[in-house]
C-alpha positions, 0 to 999 in steps of 0.5 A: 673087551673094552674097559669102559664097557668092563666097567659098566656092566660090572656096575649094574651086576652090582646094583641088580645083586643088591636088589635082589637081596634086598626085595621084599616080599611085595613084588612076589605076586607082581613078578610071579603074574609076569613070570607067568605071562611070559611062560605063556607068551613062551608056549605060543612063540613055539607054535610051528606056524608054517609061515602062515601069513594069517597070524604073521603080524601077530606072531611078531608082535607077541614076540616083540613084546615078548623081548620088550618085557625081559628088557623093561625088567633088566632096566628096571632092576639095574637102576634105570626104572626111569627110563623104563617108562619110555619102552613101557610105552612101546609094550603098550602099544604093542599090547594095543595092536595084538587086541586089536587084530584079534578082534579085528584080524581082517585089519593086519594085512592092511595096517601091515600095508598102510603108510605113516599117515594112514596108520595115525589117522585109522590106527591111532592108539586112542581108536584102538583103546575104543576097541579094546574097551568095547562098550566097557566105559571104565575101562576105556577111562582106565586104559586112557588115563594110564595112556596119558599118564605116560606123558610124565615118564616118556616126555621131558617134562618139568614133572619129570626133572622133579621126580628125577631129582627126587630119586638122585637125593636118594642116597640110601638106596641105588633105586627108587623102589617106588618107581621099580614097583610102578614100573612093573605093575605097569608091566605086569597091566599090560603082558597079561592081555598080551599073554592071554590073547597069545594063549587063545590065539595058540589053543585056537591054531593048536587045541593043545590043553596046556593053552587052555591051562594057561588061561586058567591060571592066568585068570586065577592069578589075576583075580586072587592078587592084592595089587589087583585093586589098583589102576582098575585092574577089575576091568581087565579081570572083566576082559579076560572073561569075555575076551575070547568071545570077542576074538574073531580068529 
């Protein structure tokens, strides 16, 4: 193997080990919520769909978001937190599409279909906040303002180059625990709709118990975390009660 890439990856298993030693007991609820979102999304991606053209798209999207997740978490504990919130980006719009066809399934085959500019001008992200958030105002604003408070993270802004300056002086520490803990809340905010439409989407084509199992502790997480108060978690305590009569699969 090529030094430098010896090298490279011997650096990071150094930084993933002292985080591990190092962490406290405040990311427990958030890494068991995403454990647990994963172990669901685990148990759909399972399925024998028979190649089933009717939930193809979701299929790959919940897998895709499924591989995005265990990347987001390998960046975010190997010192590369900041340029986590790029692919963060990429979880949430997946997570936007899943809700979306679950309500609106007759749309996958032609979103699957569409070009560039038909997919921004019917299936904008901000027209899919709509949907998802239904009639619920709060949480349409909740899922707005954690949209477009992406921009600091993702774009190459001034914002940006002072938060990167601030966790470069920060000698004491290889990362920025502030910014581990936002970048797996974030995560966690958005696997858990991921998780649960993947669950009714699995009890629907399977009815096998474990998916209903799943939802119920999933829900049960949610509600008894501390961190649940923060960026509105409440309105998607709300979505996960109602979802699945909303859903159209």
């Amino acid at each position: 193997m090529n030094d430098f890439l010896v090298e490279l990856l011997n650096k990071i298993h150094i930084i993933q080990k002292e985080f591990g030693e190092n962490i406290d007991s405040r990311y427990d609820e958030l890494i068991t919520m995403i454990e647990h979102s994963l172990y669901c999304i685990e148990s759909f991606l399972q399925i024998d769909t028979n190649e089933d053209e009717s939930i193809f798209v979701l299929y790959e999207l919940i897998s895709r978001a499924h591989k995005t997740t265990h990347a987001l978490m390998l960046l975010s504990y190997s010192g590369f937190e900041l340029q986590s919130f790029s692919l963060i980006r990429d979880l949430i719009e997946t997570h936007y599409l899943i809700v979306y066809f679950m309500k609106k399934p007759e749309e996958m085959k032609n979103w699957f279909n569409s070009d560039y500019k038909e997919r921004r001008n019917k299936y904008s992200p901000n027209t899919l906040r709509k949907v998802i958030a239904g009639d619920n105002s709060t949480f349409k604003q909740a899922l707005d303002d954690d949209y477009y408070g992406h921009s600091t993270f993702t774009h190459i802004t001034p914002e940006l180059l002072k938060i990167q300056k601030g966790t470069n002086d920060n000698k004491d520490e290889n990362i920025d625990r502030r910014f581990v803990r936002l970048c797996l809340t974030e995560i966690a905010y958005h696997v858990i709709p991921i998780a649960y439409e993947s669950s009714n989407l699995g009890l629907k084509i399977t009815k096998d118990v474990i998916f209903n199992k799943n939802i119920s502790k999933l829900k049960k997480l949610t509600k008894t975390m501390s961190f649940y108060q923060m960026i509105c978690f409440s309105t998607l305590s709300e979505y996960l009660e109602k979802g699945s009569k909303e859903s159209k699969i």
